[in-house]
LUMLUM-679770 format. One line per field, with one value per residue: y, z, x of N, C-alpha, C in turn. Coordinates in pm, whole numbers. Atoms other than C-alpha are relative to their C-alpha. Layout:
n.north c(Y|...)
n.up c(Z|...)
n.east c(X|...)
ca.north c(Y|...)
ca.up c(Z|...)
ca.east c(X|...)
c.north c(Y|...)
c.up c(Z|...)
c.east c(X|...)
***
This chain:
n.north c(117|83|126|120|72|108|133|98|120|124|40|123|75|90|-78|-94|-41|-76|-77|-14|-71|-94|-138|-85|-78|-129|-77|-19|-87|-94|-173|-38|-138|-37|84|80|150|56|140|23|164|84|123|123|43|-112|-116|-191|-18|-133|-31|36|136|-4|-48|114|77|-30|30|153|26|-59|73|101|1|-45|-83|-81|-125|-108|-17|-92|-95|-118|-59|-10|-70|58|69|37|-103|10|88|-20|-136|27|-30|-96|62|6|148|97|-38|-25|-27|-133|-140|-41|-50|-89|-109|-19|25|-79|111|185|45|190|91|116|54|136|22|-120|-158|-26|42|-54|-3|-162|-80|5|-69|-133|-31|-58|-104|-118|-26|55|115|-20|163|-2|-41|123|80|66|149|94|70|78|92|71|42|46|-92|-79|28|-7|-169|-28|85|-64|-106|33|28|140|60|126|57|24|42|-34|104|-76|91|107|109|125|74|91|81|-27|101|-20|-67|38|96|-101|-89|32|41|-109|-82|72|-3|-92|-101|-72|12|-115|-44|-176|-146|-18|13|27|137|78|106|24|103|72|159|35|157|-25|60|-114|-91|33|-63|-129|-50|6|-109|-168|-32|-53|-216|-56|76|27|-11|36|92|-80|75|-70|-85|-11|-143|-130|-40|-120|-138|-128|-115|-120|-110|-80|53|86|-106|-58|122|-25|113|43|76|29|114|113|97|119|88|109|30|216|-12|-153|-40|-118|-11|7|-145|-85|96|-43|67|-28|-49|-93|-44|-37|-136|-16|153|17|-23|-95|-154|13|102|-96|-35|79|49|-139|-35|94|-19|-115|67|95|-115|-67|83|31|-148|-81|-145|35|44|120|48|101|129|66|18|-20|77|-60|-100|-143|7|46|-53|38|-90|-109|-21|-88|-20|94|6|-138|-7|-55|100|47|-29|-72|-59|-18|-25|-206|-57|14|-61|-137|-23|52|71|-91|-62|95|-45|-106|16|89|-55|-173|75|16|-110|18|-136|53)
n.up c(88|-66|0|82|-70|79|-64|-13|2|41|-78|-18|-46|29|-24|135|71|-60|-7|104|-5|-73|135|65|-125|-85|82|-16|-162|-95|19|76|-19|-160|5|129|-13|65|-80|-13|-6|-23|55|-101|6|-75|111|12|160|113|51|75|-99|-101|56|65|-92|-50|92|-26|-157|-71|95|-39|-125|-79|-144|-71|-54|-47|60|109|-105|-62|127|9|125|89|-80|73|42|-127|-28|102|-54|-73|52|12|46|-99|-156|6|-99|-127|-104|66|62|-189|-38|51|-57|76|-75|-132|-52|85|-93|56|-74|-10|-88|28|59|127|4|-147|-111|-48|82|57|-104|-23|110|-21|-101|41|94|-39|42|-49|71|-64|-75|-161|1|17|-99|-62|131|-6|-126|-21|138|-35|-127|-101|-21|-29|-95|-159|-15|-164|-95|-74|-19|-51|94|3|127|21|-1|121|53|112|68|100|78|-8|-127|40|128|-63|-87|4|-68|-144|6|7|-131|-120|27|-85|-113|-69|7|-33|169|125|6|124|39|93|-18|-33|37|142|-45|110|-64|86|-44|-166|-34|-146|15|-74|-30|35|112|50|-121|24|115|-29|15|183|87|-39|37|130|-24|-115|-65|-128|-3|-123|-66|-89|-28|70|-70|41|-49|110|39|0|50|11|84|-84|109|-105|-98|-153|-122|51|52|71|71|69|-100|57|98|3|156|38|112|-113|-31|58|136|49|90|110|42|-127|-32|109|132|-21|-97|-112|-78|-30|-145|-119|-18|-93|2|-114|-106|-76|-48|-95|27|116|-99|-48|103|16|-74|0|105|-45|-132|44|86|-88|-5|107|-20|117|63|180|8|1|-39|-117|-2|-103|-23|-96|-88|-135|-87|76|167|18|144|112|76|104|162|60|124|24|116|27|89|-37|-109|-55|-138|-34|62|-77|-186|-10|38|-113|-25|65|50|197|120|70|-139|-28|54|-25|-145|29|98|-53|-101|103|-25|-106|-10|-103)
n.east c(8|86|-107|49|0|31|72|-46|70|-82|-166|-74|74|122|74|-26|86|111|-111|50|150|-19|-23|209|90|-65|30|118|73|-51|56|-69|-37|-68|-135|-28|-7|-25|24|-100|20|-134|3|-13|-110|-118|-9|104|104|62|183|122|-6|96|129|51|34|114|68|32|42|101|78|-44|72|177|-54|76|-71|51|126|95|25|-86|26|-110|-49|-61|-94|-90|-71|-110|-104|-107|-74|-96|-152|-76|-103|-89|-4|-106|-188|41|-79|-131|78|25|-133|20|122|125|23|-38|26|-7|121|19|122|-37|48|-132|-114|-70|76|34|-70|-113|-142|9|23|-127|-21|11|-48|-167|31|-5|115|118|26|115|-1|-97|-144|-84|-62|108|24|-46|42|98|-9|-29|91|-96|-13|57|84|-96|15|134|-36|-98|109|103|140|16|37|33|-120|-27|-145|-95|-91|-83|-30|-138|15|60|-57|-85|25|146|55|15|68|84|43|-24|101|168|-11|-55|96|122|60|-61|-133|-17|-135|-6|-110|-6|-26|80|127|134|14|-97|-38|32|73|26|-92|100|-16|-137|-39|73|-54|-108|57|0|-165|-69|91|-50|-172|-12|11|-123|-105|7|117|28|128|121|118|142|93|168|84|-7|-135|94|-118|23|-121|-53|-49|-52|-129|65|48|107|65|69|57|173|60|-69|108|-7|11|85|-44|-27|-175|-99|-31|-13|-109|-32|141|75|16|71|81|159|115|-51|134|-24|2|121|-40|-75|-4|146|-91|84|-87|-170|-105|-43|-167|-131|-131|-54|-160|-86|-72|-81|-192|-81|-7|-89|-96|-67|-53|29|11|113|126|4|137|-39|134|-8|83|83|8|44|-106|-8|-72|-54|-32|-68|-120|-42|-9|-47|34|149|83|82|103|99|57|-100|48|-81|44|107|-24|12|132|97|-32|39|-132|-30|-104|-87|-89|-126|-144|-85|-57|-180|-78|-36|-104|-57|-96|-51|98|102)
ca.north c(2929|2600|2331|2055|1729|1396|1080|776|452|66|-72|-388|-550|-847|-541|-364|-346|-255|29|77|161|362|589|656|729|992|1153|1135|1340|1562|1965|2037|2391|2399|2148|2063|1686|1434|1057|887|487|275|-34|-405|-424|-102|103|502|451|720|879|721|378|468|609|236|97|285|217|-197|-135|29|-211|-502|-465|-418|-161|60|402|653|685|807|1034|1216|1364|1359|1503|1408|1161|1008|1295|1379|1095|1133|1489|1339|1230|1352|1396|1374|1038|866|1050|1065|1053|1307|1570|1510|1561|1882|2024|1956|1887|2072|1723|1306|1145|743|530|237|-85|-373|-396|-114|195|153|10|333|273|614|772|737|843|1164|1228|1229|1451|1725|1669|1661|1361|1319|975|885|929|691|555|493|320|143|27|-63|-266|-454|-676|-839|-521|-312|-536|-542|-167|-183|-460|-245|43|-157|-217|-569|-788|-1118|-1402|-1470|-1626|-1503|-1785|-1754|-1896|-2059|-2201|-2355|-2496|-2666|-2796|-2789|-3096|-2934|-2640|-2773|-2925|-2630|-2360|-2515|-2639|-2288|-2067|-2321|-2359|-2183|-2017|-1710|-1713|-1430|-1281|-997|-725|-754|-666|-680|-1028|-1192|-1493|-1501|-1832|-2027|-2320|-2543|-2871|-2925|-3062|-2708|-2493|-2636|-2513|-2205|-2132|-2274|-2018|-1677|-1782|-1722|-1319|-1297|-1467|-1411|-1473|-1436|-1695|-1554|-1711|-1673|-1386|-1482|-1133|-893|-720|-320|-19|322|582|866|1181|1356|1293|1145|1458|1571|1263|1319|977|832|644|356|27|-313|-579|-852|-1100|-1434|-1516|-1899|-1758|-1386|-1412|-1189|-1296|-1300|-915|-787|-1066|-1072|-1260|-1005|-858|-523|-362|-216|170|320|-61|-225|-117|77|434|327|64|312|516|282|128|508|570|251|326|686|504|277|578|765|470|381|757|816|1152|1126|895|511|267|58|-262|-400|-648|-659|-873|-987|-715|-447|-376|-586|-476|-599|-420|-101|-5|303|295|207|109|409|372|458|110|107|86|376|572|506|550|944|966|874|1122|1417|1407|1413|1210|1571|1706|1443|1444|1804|1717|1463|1688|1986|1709|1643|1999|2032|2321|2146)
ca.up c(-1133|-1072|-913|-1152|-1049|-1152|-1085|-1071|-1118|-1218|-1168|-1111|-872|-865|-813|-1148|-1247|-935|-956|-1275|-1181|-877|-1097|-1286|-983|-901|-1264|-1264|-930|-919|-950|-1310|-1216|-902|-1073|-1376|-1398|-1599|-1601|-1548|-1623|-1511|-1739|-1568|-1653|-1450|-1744|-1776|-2081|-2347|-2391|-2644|-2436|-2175|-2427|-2566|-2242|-2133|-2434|-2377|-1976|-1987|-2335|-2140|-1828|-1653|-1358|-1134|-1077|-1009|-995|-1201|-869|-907|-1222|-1336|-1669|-1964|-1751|-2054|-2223|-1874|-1892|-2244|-2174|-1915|-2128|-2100|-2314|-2010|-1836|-2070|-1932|-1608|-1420|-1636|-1613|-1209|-1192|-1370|-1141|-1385|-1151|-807|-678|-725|-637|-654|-638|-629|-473|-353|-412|-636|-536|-188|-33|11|-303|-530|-222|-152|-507|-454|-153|-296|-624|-370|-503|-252|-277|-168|59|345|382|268|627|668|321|335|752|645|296|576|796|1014|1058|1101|1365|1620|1587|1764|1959|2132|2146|2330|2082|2048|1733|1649|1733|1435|1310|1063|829|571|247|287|648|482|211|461|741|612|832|1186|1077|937|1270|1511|1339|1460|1790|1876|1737|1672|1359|1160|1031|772|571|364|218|371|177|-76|-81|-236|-46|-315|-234|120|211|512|619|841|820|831|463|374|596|391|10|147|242|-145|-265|-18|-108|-481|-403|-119|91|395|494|775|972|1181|1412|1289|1494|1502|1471|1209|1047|1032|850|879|663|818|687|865|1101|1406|1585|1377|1266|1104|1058|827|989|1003|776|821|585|462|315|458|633|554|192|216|-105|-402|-596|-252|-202|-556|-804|-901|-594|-347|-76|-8|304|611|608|848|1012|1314|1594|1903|1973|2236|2059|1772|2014|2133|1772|1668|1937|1906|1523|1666|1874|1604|1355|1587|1687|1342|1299|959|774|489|441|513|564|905|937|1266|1442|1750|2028|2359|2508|2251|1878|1734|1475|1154|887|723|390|296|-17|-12|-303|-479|-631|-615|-434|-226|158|187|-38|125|475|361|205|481|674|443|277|-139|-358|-523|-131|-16|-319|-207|148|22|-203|38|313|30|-15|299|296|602)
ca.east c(357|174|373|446|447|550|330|552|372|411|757|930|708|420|210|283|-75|-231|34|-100|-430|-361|-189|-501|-671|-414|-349|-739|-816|-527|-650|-532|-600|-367|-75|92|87|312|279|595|549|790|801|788|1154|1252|1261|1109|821|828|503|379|464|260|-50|-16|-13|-294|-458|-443|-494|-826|-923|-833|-959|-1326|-1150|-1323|-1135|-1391|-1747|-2050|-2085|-1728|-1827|-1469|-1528|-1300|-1108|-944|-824|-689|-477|-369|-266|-60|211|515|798|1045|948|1182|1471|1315|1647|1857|1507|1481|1837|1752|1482|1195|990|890|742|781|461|506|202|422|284|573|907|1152|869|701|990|1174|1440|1252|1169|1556|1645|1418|1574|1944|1826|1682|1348|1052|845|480|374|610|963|1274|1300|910|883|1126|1021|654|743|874|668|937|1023|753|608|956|935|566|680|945|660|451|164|21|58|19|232|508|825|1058|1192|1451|1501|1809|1735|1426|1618|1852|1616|1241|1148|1206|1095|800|741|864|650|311|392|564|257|-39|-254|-401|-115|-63|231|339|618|788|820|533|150|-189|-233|35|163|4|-158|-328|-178|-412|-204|206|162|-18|190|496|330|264|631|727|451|590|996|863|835|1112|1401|1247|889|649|425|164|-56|-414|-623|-979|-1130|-1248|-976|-1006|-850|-765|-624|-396|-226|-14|356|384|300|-20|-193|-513|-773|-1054|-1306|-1275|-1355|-1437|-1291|-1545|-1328|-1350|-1033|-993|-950|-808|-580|-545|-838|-1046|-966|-988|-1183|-1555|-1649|-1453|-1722|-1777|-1677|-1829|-1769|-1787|-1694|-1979|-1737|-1931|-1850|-1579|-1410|-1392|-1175|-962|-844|-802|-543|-397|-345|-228|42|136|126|408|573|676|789|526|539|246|-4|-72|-335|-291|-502|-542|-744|-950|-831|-971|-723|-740|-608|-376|-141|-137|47|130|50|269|134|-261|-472|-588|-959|-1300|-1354|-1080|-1104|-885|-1039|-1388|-1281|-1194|-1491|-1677|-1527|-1584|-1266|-1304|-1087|-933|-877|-684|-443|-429|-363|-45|55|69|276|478|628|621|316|124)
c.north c(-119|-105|-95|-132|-137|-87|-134|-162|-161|-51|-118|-90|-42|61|141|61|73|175|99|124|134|96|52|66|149|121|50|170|126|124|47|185|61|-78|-30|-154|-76|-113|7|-141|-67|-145|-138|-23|138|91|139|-45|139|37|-72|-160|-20|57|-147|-69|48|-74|-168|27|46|-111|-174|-85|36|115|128|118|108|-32|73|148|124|95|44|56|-52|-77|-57|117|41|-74|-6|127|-12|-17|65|-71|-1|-136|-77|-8|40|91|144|124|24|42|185|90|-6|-13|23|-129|-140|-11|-149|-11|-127|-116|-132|82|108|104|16|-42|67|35|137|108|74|89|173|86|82|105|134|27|-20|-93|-46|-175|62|-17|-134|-96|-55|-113|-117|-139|-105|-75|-151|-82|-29|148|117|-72|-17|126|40|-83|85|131|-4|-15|-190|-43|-131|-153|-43|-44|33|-167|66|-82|-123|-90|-114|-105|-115|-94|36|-89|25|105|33|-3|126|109|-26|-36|145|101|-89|-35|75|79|122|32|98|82|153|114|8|41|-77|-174|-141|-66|-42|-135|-13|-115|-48|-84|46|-8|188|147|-4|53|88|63|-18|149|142|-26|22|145|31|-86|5|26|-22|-100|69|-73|57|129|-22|135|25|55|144|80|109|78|94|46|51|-38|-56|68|24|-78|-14|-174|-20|-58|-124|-142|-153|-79|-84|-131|-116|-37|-128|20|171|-11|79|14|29|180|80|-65|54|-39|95|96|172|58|58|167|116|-123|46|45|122|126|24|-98|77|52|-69|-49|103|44|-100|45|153|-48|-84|127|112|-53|-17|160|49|94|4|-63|-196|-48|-164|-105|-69|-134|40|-112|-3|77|111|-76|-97|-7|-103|-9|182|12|147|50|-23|-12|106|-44|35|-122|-40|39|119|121|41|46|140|60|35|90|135|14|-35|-28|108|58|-110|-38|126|-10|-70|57|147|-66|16|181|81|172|-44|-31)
c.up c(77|52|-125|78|-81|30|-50|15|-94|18|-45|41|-36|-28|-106|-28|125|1|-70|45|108|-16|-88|94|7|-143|-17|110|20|-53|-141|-23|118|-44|-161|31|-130|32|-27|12|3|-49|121|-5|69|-62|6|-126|-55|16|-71|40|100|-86|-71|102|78|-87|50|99|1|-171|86|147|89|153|27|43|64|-46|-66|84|-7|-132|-52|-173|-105|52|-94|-93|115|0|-130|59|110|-19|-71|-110|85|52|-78|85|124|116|-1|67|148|29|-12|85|-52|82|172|114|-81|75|-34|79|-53|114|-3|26|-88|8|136|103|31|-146|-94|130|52|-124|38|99|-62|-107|100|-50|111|-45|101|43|153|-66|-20|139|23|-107|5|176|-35|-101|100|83|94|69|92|166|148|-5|105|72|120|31|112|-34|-13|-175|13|4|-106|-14|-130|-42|-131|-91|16|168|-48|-88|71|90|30|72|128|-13|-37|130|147|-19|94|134|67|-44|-13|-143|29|9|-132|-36|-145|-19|32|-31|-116|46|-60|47|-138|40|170|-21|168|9|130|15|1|-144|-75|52|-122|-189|59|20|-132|-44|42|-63|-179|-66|95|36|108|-1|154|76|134|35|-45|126|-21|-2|-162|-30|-40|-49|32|-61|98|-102|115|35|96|98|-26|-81|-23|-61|-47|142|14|-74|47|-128|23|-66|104|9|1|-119|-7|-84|-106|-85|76|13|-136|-153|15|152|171|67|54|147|63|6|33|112|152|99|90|-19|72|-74|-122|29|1|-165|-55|82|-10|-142|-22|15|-162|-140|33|12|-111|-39|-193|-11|-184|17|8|52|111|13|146|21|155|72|115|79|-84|-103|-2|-135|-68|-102|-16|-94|-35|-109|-53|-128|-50|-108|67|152|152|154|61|-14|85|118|22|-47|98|125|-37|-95|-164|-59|-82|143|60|-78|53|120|-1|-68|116|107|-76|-2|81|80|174|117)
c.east c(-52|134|-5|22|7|-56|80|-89|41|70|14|-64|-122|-54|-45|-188|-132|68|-53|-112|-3|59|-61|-37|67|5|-167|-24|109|-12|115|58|89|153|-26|54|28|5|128|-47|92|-68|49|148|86|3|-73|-20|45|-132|-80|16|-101|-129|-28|-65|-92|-131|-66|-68|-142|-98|-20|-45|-58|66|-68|65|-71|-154|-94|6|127|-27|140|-28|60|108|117|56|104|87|87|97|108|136|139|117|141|-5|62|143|-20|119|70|-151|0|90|-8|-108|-118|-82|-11|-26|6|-160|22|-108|64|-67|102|108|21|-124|-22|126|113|114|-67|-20|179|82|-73|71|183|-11|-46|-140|-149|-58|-158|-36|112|129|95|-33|-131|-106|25|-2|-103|-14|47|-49|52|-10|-56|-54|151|21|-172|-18|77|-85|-111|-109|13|32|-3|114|94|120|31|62|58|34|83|14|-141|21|59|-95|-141|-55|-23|-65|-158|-88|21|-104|-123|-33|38|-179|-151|-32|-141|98|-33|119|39|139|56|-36|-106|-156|-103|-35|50|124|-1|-87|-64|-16|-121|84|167|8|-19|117|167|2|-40|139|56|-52|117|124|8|39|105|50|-5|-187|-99|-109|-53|-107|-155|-82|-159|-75|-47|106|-79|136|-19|57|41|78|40|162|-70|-54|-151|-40|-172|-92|-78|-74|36|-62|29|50|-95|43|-15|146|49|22|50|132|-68|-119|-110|-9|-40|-67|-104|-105|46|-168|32|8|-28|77|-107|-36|-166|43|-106|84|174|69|73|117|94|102|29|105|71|53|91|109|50|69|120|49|113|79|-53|11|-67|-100|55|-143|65|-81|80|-111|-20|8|-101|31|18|22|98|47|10|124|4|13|71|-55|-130|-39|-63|-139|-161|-46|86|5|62|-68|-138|2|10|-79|-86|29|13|94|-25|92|85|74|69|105|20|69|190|85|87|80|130|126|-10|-83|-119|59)
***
């Protein structure tokens, strides 16, 4: 019998609609002849959609808005029928049917908060259900930036200089802190809140006045947020698949965004720029941020898939973040980076799928 498999998408978080889409991508691409596949839509209020909830809300999402999932090139066939056919009559009662075994795999393409950060990953875990991505402990690590970055601090990997602030200390004594931030790391600053992505509610602060509306903005999305001295460089990704032992990379990609403006509209509006794949980087430098995203890829102790973004110091790499959960679409630097590498958009769901229950 075929595996079945549920695809988890949407949620709670800012990030609902990129969530959205990257759950297309995946019902889209994944081998109908190798898996039975049900959507599973998690409403903005937390909720498991009905079927015909999610065939409305497909309905609006693809009437509503110009989005790029796949190209003329993948010849995907009846893509929207594919996605009707998706719904199930289980993803209301999601919990009761997982409880039940329905289901030989979870797949969340959660992005944020309540999916990537570990809490379904955690749930699959206690049900007994395999669950394709990375593991409770490496979700819930790289949702975390504080986090993730005193984990390759203590590794010995470079990152970027940064202070943790916390709601309630800026509430009490925004004037020193104002004032200590910039003197301790410098200016430009980047200020972003912990645990969230998709470059939502990140700013760059140039002045104390600026520096100080940017912290209002991040404590909108979290209670703790990070400031980061600026890195003059290029900024560079790589996808990986694999553990920490057998780590598996794209090539890898340049971003193009300008970095006195890399927010949310900046990365995915009409005016965002397309990026450099496979990036300008020589032969040897290639190397080097490939083992560095090795080391950081082991360090953190992944098992699945993520997309690492570094930059390029005068002294080597220099971590960024960790995406647990990358952007899934045709345009998506993740996406491209395994293209560009040979890797097709249906074999790399098979690759996560086959981590996942645990066939690889």
């Amino acid at each position: 019998m075929k595996p079945r498999i549920a695809v988890l998408f949407g949620g709670r978080s800012p990030e609902h609609w990129i969530s959205f889409k990257s759950g297309l991508f995946v019902l889209i691409f994944l081998d109908r002849d190798a898996y039975d596949v049900d959507a599973v839509y998690v409403r903005q209020d937390g909720t498991f959609a009905s079927a015909d909830v999610y065939l409305q809300t497909l309905d609006r999402f693809l009437a509503e808005n110009r989005v790029v999932i796949f190209k003329d090139e993948d010849n995907v066939g009846d893509w929207r029928g594919r996605l009707e056919a998706s719904a199930s009559a289980l993803s209301e009662d999601f919990l009761l049917a997982a409880a039940g075994k329905a289901w030989n795999l979870v797949f969340p393409v959660f992005h944020g908060r309540f999916g990537e950060d570990g809490t379904i990953q955690g749930l699959a875990k206690t049900l007994g259900i395999p669950c394709a991505g990375c593991s409770f402990q490496a979700s819930s690590m790289g949702m975390d930036k504080i986090l993730t970055k005193q984990i390759a601090e203590a590794a010995g990997l470079a990152v970027a200089p940064y202070r943790l602030v916390r709601s309630h200390d800026w509430a009490q004594r925004p004037d020193s802190l104002a004032g200590d931030i910039p003197r301790a790391l410098g200016l430009p600053l980047f200020v972003k809140p912990a645990r969230l992505g998709s470059s939502i509610g990140v700013s760059r602060a140039t002045t104390e006045a600026s520096l100080r509306s940017a912290l209002d903005l991040a404590f909108q999305y979290d209670v703790r947020a990070i400031v980061e001295a600026e890195v003059r460089s290029s900024e560079y990704a790589v996808g990986v698949l694999g553990d920490r032992d057998r780590a598996t990379t794209s090539v890898v990609a340049e971003y193009t965004s300008n970095p006195e403006n890399f927010d949310y509209d900046s990365k995915y509006g009409p005016s965002s720029l397309d990026d450099i794949i496979p990036s300008n980087l020589s032969p040897a430098d290639t190397t080097v941020m490939l083992d560095f995203v090795r080391a950081a890829f082991s360090a953190l102790k992944i098992r699945g898939i993520c997309r690492i973004d570094c930059f390029r110091g005068p002294d080597g790499p220099i971590l960024n973040e960790v995406n647990t959960m990358p952007g899934l679409n045709a345009l998506s630097p993740f996406i491209r980076a395994w293209g560009a590498a040979g890797v097709t958009k249906r074999e790399l769901l098979d690759r996560i799928v086959a981590l996942g229950l645990g066939k690889s």
